[in-house]
C-alpha positions in Angstrom: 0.0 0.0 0.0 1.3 3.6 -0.8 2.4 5.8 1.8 -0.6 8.4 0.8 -2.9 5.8 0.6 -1.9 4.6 3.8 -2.1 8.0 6.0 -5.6 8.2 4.2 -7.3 5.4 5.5 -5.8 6.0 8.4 -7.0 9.4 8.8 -10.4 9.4 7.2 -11.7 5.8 6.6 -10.3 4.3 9.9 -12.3 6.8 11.7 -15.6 7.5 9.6 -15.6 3.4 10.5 -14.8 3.4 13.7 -17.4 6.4 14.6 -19.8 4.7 12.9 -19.8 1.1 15.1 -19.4 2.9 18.3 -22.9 4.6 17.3 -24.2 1.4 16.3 -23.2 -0.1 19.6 -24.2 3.3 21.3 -28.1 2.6 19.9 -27.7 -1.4 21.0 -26.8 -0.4 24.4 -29.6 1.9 25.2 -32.1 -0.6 23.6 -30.9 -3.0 25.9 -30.7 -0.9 28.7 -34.3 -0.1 28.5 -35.1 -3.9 28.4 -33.4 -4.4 31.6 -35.3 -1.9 33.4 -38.4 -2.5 32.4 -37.4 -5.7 33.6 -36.9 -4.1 36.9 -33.0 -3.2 36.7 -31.9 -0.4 38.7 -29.8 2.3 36.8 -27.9 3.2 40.0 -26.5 -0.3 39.8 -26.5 -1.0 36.5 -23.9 2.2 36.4 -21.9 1.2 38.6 -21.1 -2.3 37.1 -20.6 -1.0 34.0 -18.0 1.5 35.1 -16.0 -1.4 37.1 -16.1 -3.7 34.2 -14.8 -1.3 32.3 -12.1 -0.4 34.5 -11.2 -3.7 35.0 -11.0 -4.5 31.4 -8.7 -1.7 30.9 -6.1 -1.9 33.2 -3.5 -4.3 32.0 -4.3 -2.8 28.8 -3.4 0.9 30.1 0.1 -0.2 31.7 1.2 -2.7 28.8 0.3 -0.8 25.6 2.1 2.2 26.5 5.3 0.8 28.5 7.7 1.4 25.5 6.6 4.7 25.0 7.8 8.1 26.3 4.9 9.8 28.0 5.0 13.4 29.6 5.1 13.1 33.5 1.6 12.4 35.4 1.3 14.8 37.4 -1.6 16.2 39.9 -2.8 18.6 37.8 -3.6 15.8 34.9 -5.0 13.5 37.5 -7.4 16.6 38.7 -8.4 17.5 35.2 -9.0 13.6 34.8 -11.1 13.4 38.0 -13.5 16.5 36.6 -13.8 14.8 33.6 -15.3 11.6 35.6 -17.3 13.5 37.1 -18.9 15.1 33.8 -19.3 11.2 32.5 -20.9 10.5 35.6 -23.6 12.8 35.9 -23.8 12.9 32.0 -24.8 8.6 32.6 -27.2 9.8 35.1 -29.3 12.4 33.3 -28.8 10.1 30.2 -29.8 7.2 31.5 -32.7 8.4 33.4 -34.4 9.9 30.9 -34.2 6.4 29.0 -35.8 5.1 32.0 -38.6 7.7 31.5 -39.0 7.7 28.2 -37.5 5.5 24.8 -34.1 4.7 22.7 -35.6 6.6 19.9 -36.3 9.6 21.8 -32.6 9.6 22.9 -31.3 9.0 19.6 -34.0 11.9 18.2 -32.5 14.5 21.3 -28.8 13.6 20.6 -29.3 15.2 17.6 -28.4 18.7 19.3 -24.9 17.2 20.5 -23.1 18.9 17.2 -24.9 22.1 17.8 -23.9 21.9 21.7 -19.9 20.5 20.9 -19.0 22.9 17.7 -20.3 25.9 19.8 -18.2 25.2 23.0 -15.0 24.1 20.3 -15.3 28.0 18.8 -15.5 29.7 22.1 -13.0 27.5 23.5 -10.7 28.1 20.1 -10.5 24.6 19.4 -12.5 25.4 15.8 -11.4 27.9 13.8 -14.4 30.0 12.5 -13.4 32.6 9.6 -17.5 33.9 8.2 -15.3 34.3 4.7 -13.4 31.0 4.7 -14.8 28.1 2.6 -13.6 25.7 5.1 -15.4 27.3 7.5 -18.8 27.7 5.7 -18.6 24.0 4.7 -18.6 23.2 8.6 -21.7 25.1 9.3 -23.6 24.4 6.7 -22.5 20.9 6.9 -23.3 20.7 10.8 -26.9 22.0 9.8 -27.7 19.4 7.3 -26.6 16.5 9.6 -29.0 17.9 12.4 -31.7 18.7 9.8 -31.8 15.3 8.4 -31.6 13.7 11.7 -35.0 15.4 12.3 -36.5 14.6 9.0 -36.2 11.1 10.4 -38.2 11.8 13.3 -40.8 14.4 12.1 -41.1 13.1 8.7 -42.5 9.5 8.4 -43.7 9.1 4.8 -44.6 6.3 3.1 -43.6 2.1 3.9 -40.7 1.2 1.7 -39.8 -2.1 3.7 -42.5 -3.5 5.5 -42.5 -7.1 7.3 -45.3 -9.2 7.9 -44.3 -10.7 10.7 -45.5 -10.1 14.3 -43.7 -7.0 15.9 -41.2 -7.8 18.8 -42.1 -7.1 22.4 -39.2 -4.4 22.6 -38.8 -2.4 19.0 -37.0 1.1 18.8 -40.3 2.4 17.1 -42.3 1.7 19.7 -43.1 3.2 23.0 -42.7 0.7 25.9 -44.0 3.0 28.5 -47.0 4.1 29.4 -48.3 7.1 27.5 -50.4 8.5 30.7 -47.8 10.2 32.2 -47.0 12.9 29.5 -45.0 15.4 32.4 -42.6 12.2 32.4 -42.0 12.7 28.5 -41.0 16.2 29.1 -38.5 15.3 32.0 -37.2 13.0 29.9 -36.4 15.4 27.4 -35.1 17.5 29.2 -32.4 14.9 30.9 -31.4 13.9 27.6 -30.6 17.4 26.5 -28.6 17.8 29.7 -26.8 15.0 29.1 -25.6 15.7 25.4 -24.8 19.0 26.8 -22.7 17.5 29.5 -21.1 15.4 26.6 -19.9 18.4 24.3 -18.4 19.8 27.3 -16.8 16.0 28.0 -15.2 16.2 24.9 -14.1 19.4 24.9 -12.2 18.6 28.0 -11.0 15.3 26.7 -9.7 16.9 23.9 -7.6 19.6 26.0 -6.1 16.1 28.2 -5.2 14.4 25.2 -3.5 17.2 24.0 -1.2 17.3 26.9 -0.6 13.8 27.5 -1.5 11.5 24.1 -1.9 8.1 25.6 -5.7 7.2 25.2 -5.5 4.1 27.4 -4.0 5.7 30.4 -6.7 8.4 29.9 -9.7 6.3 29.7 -8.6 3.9 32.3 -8.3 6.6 34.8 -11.5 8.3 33.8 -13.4 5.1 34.1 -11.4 4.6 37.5 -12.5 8.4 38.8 -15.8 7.3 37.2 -16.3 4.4 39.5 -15.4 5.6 42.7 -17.8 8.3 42.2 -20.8 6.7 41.3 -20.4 3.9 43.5 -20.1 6.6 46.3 -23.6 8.1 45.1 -24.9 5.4 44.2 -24.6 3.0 47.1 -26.3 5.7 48.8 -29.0 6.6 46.3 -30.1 2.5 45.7 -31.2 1.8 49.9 -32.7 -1.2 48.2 -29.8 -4.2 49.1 -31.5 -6.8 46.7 -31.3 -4.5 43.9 -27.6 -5.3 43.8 -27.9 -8.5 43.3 -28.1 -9.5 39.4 -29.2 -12.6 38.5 -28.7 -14.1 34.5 -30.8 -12.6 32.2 -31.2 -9.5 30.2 -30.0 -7.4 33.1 -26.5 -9.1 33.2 -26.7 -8.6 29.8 -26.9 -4.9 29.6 -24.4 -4.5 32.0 -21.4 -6.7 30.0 -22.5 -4.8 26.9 -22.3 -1.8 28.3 -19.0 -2.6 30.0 -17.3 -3.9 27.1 -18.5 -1.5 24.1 -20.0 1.1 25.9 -17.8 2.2 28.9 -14.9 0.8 27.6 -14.0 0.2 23.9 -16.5 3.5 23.2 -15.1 5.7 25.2 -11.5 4.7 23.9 -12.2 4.7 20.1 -14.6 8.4 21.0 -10.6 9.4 23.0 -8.5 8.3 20.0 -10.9 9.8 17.4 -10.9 13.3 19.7 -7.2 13.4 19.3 -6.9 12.7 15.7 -9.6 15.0 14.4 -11.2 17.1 17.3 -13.9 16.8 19.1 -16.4 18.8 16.4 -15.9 15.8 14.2 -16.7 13.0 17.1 -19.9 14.9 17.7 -21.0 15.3 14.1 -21.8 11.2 14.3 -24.5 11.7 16.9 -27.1 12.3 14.2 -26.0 9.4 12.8 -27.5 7.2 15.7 -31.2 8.6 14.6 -30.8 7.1 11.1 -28.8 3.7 12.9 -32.1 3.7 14.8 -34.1 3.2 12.3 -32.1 0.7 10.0 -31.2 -1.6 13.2 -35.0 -1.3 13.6 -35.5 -2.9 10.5 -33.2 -5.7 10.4 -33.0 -6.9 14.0 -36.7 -5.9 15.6 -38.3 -6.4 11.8 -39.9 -2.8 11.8 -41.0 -1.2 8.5 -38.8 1.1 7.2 -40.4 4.6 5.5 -39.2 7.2 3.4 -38.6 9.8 5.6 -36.3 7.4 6.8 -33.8 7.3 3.6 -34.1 10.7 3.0 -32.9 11.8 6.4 -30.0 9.3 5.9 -29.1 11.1 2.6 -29.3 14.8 4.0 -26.9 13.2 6.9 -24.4 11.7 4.4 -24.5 15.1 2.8 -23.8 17.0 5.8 -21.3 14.7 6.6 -19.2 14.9 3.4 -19.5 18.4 3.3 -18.1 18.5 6.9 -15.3 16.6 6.3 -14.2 18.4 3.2 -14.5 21.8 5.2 -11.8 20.3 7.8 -9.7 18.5 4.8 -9.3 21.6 3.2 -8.7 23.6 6.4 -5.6 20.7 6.8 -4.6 21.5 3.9 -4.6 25.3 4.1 -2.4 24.6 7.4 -0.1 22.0 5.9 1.0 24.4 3.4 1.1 27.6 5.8 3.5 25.1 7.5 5.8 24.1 5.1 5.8 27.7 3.4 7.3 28.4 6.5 9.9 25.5 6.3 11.3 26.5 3.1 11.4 30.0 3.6 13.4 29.4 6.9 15.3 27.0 5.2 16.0 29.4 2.4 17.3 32.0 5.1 20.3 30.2 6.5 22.3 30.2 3.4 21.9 33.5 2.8 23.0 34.2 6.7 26.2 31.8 6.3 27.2 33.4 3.8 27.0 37.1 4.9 28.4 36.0 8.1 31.5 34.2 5.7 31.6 37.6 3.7 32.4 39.7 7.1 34.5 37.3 8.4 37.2 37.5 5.2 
């Protein structure tokens, strides 16, 4: 394989794929996480298991991945900024997960939607995105951001008519349906409301993420003392908040399996591959794949639940592949624009030395 083609797919495929099965896994999780508890799971403990399996999945790998490599020192002031950012995950996992409880996947698919909006506004006034109203590159991002949240909602407001429709019996837990009752519709607007808090605490998560990883580039270290901060704060709450001693006990069944999932794609792998792809292309990019989920949603609907699939479907998913092409060609060309202020910079330093050797030779004869 070429070099060029090489640093491409490591760049740009590598990561569009990578994005894309963590949001996947992202809409799995949630599904199953509202099976469990209408199965009479706690969230308080099903939180707290998650977090220590993912801790303890990732510490051998934290310690042996990174031994041969030079890392800046550890010092107080990363393991405070790493502690704050435990503390964002955990009270983004509450709000998040208990508006789930309240409420559906699909709803929490539909609100994530305003992650983008939430992420590439903190990025600008943190000066982590570069915003020029003239620039191309920059124009391309905005408008691009727009479409991805626009057909995210044309998925949800815009139903149209049945392009793949089964005829067999519905299952008992589908993404297109609402397992709770509808009575309660003051529930329904809580809900909504944790989930936007939660998506807003998640911009801010990466935007802090991104400022660690900056200064010490070792996403296995990171994560594995996040999910360690993680832990030993929700266990503190939530051994307190759960007074119920036999909710802690988990027998087989769809609860146990939430929890696994959720420790070993969720908690885990997620948050590492969300880390790696913060350092590689920012955290504006990461968040521009929450949309995606809506459209994941739907599709995973189809295939593993056997709901129809409608039109309002496809053409959200084709307004979000827009947006996200014309994203990523915003932030390729503003590489590129970069790459070349760099190396203009190179040669014209480079082409200064001569010329100072030899005036310097000149004087001295």
């Amino acid at each position: 394989m070429a070099p060029a083609l090489r640093r491409y797919c490591y760049s740009e495929v590598v990561p569009f794929a990578a994005m894309v099965m963590v949001e996947c896994s992202n809409v799995g999780l949630n599904t199953l996480f509202k099976a469990a508890t209408l199965k009479g799971m706690s969230y308080y403990v099903f939180i707290v298991y998650s977090d220590t399996i993912a801790t303890l999945l990732l510490m051998p790998f934290a310690f042996i991945c990174h031994r041969k490599t030079e890392l800046p020192p550890f010092n107080m002031s990363l393991l405070y900024k790493i502690c704050l950012l435990g503390f964002i995950g955990f009270l983004a996992q509450m709000v998040g997960y208990k508006g789930i409880d309240y409420s559906t996947p699909t709803l929490a698919s539909s609100i994530s939607n305003l992650t983008p909006a939430f992420t590439f506004a903190l990025a600008i006034i943190f000066r982590m995105e570069k915003l020029k109203i003239r620039s191309s590159s920059s124009q391309a991002k905005i408008i691009g951001t727009i479409l991805s949240i626009s057909g995210a909602f044309v998925v949800i407001l815009y139903k149209g008519p049945a392009i793949i429709s089964t005829t067999t019996a519905s299952p008992s837990i589908s993404l297109n349906q609402s397992p709770i009752p509808v009575s309660s519709q003051s529930n329904w607007a809580i809900a909504g409301l944790l989930l936007a808090a939660e998506y807003l605490l998640l911009s801010v998560w990466y935007i802090v993420q991104a400022h660690i990883i900056k200064t010490y580039p070792a996403e296995l270290v990171v994560v594995f003392f996040y999910n360690l901060c993680a832990t030993i704060i929700s266990a503190s709450v939530c051994l307190i908040a759960e007074k119920n001693s036999s909710a802690w006990s988990v027998s087989v069944g769809i609860a146990l399996a939430a929890i696994l999932y959720s420790g070993l794609f969720g908690t885990s792998t997620g948050t590492v591959v969300h880390t790696w792809g913060i350092r590689l292309k920012g955290p504006v990019y990461i968040a521009l794949f929450k949309p995606l989920s809506t459209a994941i949603a739907a599709v995973m609907g189809v295939i593993f639940l056997g709901d129809t699939l409608y039109l309002g479907s496809i053409v959200g998913a084709v307004i979000i592949s827009v947006g996200f092409y014309v994203v990523i060609w915003g932030k390729a060309k503003e590489e590129n624009v970069e790459d070349f202020q760099i190396s203009s910079l190179e040669s014209t330093s480079t082409q200064k030395v001569p010329l100072l050797q030899g005036y310097n030779s000149d004087q001295e004869r």
